[in-house]
C-alpha positions, 0 to 999 in steps of 0.5 A: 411192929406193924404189917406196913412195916413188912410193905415199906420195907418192900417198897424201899428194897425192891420197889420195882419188883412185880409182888402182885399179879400177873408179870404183864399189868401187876403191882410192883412194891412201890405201887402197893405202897402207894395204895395202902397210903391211899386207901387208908385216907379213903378208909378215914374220909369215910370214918370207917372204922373197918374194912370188910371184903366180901368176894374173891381173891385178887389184886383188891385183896392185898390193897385192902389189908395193907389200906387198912392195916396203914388206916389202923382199922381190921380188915375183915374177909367174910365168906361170900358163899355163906347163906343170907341169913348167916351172913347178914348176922356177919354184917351186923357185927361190923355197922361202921365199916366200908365194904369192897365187894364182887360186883354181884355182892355190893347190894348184900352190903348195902342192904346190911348198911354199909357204905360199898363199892366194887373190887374194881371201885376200890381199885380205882379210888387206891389208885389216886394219891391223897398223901402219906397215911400216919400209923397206929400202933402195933397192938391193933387188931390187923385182921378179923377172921371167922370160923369156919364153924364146922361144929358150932357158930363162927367166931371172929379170930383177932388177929393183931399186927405183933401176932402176924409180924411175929410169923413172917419174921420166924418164918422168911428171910427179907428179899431171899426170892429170887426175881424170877420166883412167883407163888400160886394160891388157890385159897379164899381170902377169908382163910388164914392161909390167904393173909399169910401168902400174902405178907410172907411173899411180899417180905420175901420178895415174890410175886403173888399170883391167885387162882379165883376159880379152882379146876386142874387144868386151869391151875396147871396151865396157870403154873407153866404159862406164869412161870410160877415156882412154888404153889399151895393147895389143899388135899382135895385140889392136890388129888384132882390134879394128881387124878387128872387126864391131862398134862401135868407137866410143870418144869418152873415148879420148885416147891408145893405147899398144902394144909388146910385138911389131912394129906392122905399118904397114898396121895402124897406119896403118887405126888411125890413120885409124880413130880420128882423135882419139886419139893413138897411142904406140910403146914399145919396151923390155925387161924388163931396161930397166925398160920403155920405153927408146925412144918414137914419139909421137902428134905423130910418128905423124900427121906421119909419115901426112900426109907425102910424103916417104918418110923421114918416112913410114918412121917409122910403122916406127920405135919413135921416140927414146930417152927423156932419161935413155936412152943409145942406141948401134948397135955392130958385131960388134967393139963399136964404134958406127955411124953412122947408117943402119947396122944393128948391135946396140942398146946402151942405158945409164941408171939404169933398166937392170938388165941383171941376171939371177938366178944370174949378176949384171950382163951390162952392159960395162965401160961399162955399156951393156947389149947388147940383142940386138936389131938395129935402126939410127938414122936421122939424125934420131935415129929408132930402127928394129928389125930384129929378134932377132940371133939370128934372123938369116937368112944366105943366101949371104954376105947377112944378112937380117933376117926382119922386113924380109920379114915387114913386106912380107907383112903389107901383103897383104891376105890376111896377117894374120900372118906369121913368117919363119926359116931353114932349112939350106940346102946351096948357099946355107946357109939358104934362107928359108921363110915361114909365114903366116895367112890372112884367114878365107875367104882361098885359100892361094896361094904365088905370088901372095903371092911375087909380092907379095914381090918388088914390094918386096923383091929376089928373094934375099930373096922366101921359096922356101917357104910354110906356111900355119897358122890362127894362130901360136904367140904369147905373151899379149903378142904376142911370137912364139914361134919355137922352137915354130914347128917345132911348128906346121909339123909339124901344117900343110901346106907349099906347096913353091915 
């Protein structure tokens, strides 16, 4: 199955409906199907054999991975805030494809060669009927996705139509959206979560609004005055509009999504308590899962609130149990899998992983699970914890400690507003731990009252020996930390030594 199958069967079912925009001026189902035929005879006319999109999110976004999608070539969303060098590197890597662009960024594509036009451009041409567009085949690659690379260079994810269908089937029942029902995303369409907002509401049947410019109050003005009814966002947007002076009231919302970067517990239990009547939903998955491989649910979340047993409070942590179609296994260093309890690397098979990169092919094992390196464990209930990234592993002595666990603890200071926590060499005990955290605006650096605070919880051989304090750190659009640039930060900060 293909993702123009998920829009024809759209267009046949609630062709009428308004699926993308605002409620005055949006695209019904109908006209974005008409656009995908569209554009994917203007993808042909060109004998491009990709489309790459190079700006932010919006009605231009949609029609381009649906033109492409009927075109039988990838869409390929590049981060319009990459410096030069790096995406020009992107560029070269796609010579043949038609580029659609923010104004401002068109000349970038066509000084990398490409063929370009506007978001506005490509619109207007989408909007001219040039006939019915044939199909290709299920096995195409629908989406190209790059890394992040917040440790290493990024890697172009391939992402086929089977993966993608795969999620939106296991995930979201056909029509079950109510016509009133309208979802807020304020993510990049370079970010995975962006292709699957898009394809799951269609199938749905819910509007898809976007925020181009993040600010709480924007993003609350624009929930009350679009009606909207469920929204995602990231940690760091949930924790400004929690921490913001203004009206949070929002009476249509009925359920918030977030992902994308760890939720600390202390912030979504003020949510929680904030918003009494909405329901709140933990995603975890990767672009090389096509998304969502595991959810926290809003029953899970108001359980967890209530109770007094602290296991079933610890699932405020936690990112939920895998989804059905989902197969979740916590393996050892020798591959072998766990019992619950016991930290190792999150393995994951199903028809929605691709674990496929660009230049190198499948990386899944002769199983076909695909290692996400990410550590986390399951608990007995089947409820899946994250310890973070392997690779950012602190060993201290003969002791593997995983920074999240430190950096959980800090976060329920309420001075901290963000923290991250590494490594460093060490000739004793090889790596001494180090923390580099943000103060609430008015807050006094302190470092033993916050090592204080640390040792309450944690034992002292994982209590930070030193402190950084920034004013933010550096972080992607969608919350995700930038480790290896945090060098960076600290080299223009000042240290408090323990």
């Amino acid at each position: 199955m293909r993702l123009t199958l998920l829009l024809d069967m759209a267009a046949d079912g609630f062709g009428d409906r308004v699926v993308i925009g605002p409620r005055a001026g949006g695209l019904t189902a109908r006209e974005l199907a008409a656009r995908s035929h569209s554009g994917a005879a203007l993808v042909r006319e060109q004998g491009a054999d990709a489309i790459v999109y190079l700006g932010v999110n919006g009605p231009a976004f949609p029609a381009a991975l649906f033109a492409a999608a009927r075109a039988g070539v990838p869409l390929v969303p590049l981060n319009y805030r990459l410096g030069g060098r790096q995406l020009s590197e992107l560029l070269a890597k796609h010579p043949g494809a038609l580029g659609v662009a923010d104004p401002d960024l068109v000349p970038t594509l066509e000084r990398a060669g490409l063929r370009a036009m506007s978001s506005a451009e490509w619109l207007e041409q989408v909007a001219v009927d040039r006939g019915e567009a044939a199909e290709g085949s299920a096995d195409e690659t629908a989406v190209v996705i790059y890394t992040s690379g917040t440790t290493s260079a990024p890697k172009g994810v391939l992402l086929r139509h089977g993966n993608l269908v795969s999620y939106v089937l296991g995930s979201v029942e056909f029509a079950g959206a109510g016509e009133d029902e309208a979802a807020l995303v304020s993510v990049p369409p370079y970010h995975i979560a962006a292709v699957a907002n898009v394809i799951t509401n269609l199938y749905a049947g819910r509007r898809s609004l976007v925020l181009e410019s993040f600010s709480p109050e924007e993003w609350l003005r624009t929930v009350r005055e679009e009606g909207v009814t469920g929204a995602m966002v990231v940690p760091t947007m949930l924790s400004r509009i929690v921490e913001s002076d203004v009206d949070k009231s929002v009476p249509s919302l009925r359920s918030l999504s977030y992902g994308g970067a760890p939720m600390p517990s202390a912030l979504i239990e003020r949510a929680l308590v904030e918003w009494p009547q909405v329901g709140f939903v933990n995603a975890y998955g990767l672009t090389e899962t096509s998304s969502t491989v595991a959810l926290l649910g809003p029953e899970d979340h108001r359980a967890a609130l209530a109770s007094d047993d602290p296991r079933v409070r610890a699932r405020l942590s936690s990112v939920g149990r895998p989804l059905p179609g989902i197969e979740l296994e916590i393996r050892g260093a020798d591959g072998s899998p766990l019992p619950p309890g016991v930290p190792g690397r999150i393995c994951v098979r199903g028809p929605q992983v691709s674990a496929e990169y660009a230049g190198v092919g499948s990386v899944v094992d002769e199983s076909g699970f695909f290692d996400t390196r990410d550590e986390g464990y399951l608990d007995e209930d089947g409820y899946l914890f994250i310890g973070g990234r392997t690779d950012d592993t602190i060993i201290r002595g003969a002791e593997n400690i995983a920074p999240a666990e430190i950096e959980d603890v800090l976060l329920r200071h309420p001075d901290v507003v963000d923290a991250v926590v590494f490594g460093v060499p060490d000739e004793e005990w090889g790596q001494r731990i180090e923390a580099a955290v943000v103060l609430r605006e008015g807050a006094r650096p302190d470092e033993d009252l916050l090592r204080g605070f640390a040792r309450e919880t944690l034992r002292s051989s994982k209590t930070p020996d030193r402190f950084w304090f920034l004013t933010e750190l550096p972080r992607t659009e969608t919350g995700k930390l930038l480790r290896r640039r945090v060098p960076d930060a600290l080299a223009t900060s000042q240290g408090v030594s323990a």
